[in-house]
N, C-alpha and C positions, 0 to 999 in steps of 0.2 A: 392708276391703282395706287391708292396710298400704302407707302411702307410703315412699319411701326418699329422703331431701333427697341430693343430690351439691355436693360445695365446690369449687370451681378453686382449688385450694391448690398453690402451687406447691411441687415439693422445697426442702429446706430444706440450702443447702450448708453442710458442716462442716469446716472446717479442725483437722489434726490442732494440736493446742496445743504451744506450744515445751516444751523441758523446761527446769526451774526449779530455781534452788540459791537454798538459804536462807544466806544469811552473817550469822552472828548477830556483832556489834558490841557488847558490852557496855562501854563508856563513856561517864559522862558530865560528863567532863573537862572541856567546855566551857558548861554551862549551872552556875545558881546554887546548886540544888538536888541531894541526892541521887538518882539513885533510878530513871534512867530504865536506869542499866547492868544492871537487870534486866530488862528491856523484851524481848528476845530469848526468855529461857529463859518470860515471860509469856506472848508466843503460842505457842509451843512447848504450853505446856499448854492455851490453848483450841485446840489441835487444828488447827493452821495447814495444818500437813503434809499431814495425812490429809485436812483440804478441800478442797485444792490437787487432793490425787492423787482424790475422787471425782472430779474434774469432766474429767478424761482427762490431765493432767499427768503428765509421768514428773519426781519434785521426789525432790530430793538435796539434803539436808542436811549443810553443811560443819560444824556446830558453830560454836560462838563464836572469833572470832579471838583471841589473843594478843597482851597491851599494856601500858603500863604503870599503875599505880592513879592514880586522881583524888586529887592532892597536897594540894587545899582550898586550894591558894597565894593569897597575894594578889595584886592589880595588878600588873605588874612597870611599871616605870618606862619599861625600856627599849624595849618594844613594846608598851606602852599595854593588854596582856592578860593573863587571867587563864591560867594551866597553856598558855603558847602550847606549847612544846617536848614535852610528852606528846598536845595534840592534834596535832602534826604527825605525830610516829610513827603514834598511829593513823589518820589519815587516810592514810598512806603505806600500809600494810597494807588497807584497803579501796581504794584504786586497785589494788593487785596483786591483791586478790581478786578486785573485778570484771570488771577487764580478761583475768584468764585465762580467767574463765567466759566473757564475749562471745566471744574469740578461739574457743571452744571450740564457739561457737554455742546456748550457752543463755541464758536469762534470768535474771542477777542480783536476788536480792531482798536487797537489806541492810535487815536489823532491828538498828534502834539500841536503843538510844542514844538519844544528843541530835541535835538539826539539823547539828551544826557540822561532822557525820562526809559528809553531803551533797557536802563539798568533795572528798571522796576517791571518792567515786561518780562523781559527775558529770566530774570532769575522768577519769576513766578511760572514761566514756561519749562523751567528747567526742574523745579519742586513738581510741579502737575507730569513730567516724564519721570521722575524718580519714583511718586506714588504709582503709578500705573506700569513701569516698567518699558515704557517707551524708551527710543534714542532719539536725542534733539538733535537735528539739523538748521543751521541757521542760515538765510541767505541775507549778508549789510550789503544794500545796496549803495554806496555811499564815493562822492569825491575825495572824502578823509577817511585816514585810518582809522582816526580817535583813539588810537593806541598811547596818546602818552601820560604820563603817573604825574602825581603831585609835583614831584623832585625835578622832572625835564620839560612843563608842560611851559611854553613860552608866553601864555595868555592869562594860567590859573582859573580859564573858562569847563565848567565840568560834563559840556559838550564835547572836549576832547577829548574824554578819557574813560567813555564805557565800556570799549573792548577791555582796555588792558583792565577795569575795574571786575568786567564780569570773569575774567581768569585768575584773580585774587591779587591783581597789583596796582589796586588803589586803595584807599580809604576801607577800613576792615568794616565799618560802619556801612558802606555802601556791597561793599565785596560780598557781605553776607546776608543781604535781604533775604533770600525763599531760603536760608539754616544751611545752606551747602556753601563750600570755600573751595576749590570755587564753584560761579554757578558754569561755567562752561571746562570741556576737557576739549583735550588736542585732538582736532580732525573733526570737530562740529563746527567750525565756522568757516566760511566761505565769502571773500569781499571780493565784490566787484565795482569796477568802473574808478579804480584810486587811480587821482591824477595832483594830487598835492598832499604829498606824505613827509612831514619833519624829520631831518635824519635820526635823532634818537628815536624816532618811530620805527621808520627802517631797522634797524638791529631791533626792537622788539618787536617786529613781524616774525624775525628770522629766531626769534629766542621762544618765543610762541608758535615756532613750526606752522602760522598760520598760510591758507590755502589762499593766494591773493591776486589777483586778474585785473593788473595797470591797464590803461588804454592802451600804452604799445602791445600790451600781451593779446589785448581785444582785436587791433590795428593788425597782427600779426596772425592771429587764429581766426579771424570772424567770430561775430558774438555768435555764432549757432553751436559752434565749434565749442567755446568757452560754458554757455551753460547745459551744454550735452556732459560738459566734465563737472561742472559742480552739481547736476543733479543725478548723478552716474548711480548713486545707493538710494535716493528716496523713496523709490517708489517700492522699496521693504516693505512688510506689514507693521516692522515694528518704530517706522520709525515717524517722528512727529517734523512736521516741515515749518518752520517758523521765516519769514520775510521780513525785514526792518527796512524801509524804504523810505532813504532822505531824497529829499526832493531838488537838492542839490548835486547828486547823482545825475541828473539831467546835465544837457546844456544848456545854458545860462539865454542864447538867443531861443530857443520854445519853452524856457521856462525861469523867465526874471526875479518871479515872487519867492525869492531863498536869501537866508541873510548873507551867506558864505560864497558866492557861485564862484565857480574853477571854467574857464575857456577848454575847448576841447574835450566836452563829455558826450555821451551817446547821443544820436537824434532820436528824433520819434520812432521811426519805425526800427533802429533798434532796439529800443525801449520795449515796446510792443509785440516785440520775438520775446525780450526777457519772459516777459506777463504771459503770451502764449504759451511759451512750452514748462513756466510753471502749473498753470493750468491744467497742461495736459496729463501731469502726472497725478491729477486729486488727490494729492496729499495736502493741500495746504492746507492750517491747523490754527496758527494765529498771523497776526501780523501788525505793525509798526506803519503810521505815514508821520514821519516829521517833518520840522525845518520850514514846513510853509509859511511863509512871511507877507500877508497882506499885502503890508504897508508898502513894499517892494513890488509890488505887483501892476499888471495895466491892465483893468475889467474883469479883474479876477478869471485871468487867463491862465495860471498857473495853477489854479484850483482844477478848474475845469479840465484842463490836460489831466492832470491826476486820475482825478473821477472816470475819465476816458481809458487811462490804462487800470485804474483799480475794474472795472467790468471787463477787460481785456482776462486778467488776472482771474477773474472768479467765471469765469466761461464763454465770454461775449466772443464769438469767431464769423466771419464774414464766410463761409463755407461751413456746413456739415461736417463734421470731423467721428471718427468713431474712438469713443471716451478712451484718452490715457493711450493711445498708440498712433505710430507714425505712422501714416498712410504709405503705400509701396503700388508698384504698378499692376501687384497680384490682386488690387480693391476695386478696381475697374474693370472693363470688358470694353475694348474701342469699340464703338458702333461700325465701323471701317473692317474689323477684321472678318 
């Protein structure tokens, strides 16, 4: 006689997914190296697009924005940075990309680039929560702080300095893209995975009261642990989840293609927890992939890891999951009992 087991398995709710533009950003005006202004047309070919759209995305591609070339300048004297006045045009061009897309009700992906295009995201994320009346949350995924100002920055590269710029301590030029000074307030950002922070960085982590999760802090709590505490308020109605994900955040051995890499970053399948349990809470709203560097790369292997955790990130799960909640052992029924 055959038995037949029955599961109390509840439906599984699906939320239709936002639709998604890619804004490719090719500059990298503001870091040391060449190489990440191919970063863009790099996911393009591991197949960004077409991941995006199996997973139910309706993803529209703007193309790469229009800017001006990386000069190679040096120092300038008089603002302490490298190519300040070509990163500001581009940054100005990515707040007006993403701001029209939010207005429009889809979700910006800007592909850098370097980090330092973040400042033209973000405060265009921050203008789109003040018009609407949202709270920003931001999640830097990042090796660096990027915390430091014109006056302690040891490079004058202006990749190091969009955190501190989006809280009003850089460049008043950059500080005030989307009309707000700043564009971020204390207890919207949240950095994980910092494993090479300059010490006048450090005291302005500690002077920006920012929320910061070192590897020992990872090494110490488990990543489940860490981002159960930085997504502990997102899943509010009112609030907006923004991601900025350098790709130097990784480990340097599964992901070579970054101008900057740091030894002892997360592996894949931490990585991959990260992206999950963003996911899980459907709040995600915009998002950042910088830093990817070609040129650095072996068969565009670091691309393709990407594109693997960006569908991680937008719902891709190796099991059934019931939307935005933690499975418990009240979702099953053993067949045994």
């Amino acid at each position: 006689m055959n038995t037949r087991l029955s599961l109390d398995v509840p439906p599984v709710h699906t939320q239709v997914p936002l639709p998604v533009t890619l804004i490719g950003v090719p500059s990298d005006a503001g870091a040391s190296r060449v190489g990440a202004c191919m970063g863009p047309d790099a996911l393009r070919v591991a197949q960004l697009g077409p991941a995006l759209a199996a997973l139910g995305s309706d993803v529209h591609d703007l193309g790469n924005l229009a800017g001006p070339p990386n000069p190679r300048g040096p120092r300038d004297d008089r603002s302490g940075l490298r190519n300040l006045e070509e990163c500001v045009q581009w940054n100005r061009s990515v707040h007006d990309a993403v701001f029209a897309e939010l207005s429009q009700g889809r979700l910006p992906i800007m592909l850098g680039g370097d980090h330092h295009l973040a400042i033209g995201s973000i405060s265009a994320v921050a203008r789109h929560c003040q018009t609407q009346g949202k709270r920003l949350r931001v999640l830097w995924f990042d090796a660096h702080a990027d915390c430091n100002t014109p006056d302690i920055s040891p490079t004058g590269n202006v990749h190091g300095i969009p955190v501190a710029s989006l809280y009003g301590f850089g460049p008043a030029i950059l500080a005030t893209l989307g009309g707000l000074r700043p564009a971020l307030q204390p207890g919207e950002l949240r950095q994980i995975g910092l494993r090479s922070v300059d010490d006048s960085e450090k005291h302005m982590i500690q002077t920006l009261d920012i929320e910061a999760y070192d590897m020992r802090r990872i090494d110490e709590l488990g990543m489940r642990e860490v981002m159960q505490r930085a997504l502990r308020d997102v899943s509010d109605p009112d609030v907006h989840l923004h991601v900025s994900f350098d790709v130097d955040f990784l480990d340097p051995e599964i992901a070579p293609g970054t101008g900057t890499t740091v030894r002892g970053g997360p592996n894949y399948r931490e990585a991959q927890l990260c992206m999950e349990m963003i996911a899980d809470t459907g709040k995600l709203r915009s998002l950042d992939v910088v830093e990817l560097n070609p040129a650095l790369d072996m068969r565009n292997q670091t691309a393709e890891l990407v594109v693997d955790l960006m569908e991680s990130l937008f719902g891709k799960s190796t099991l059934i999951r019931p939307a935005h909640a933690e499975l418990t052992s009240t979702h099953l029924a053993s067949p045994l009992a």
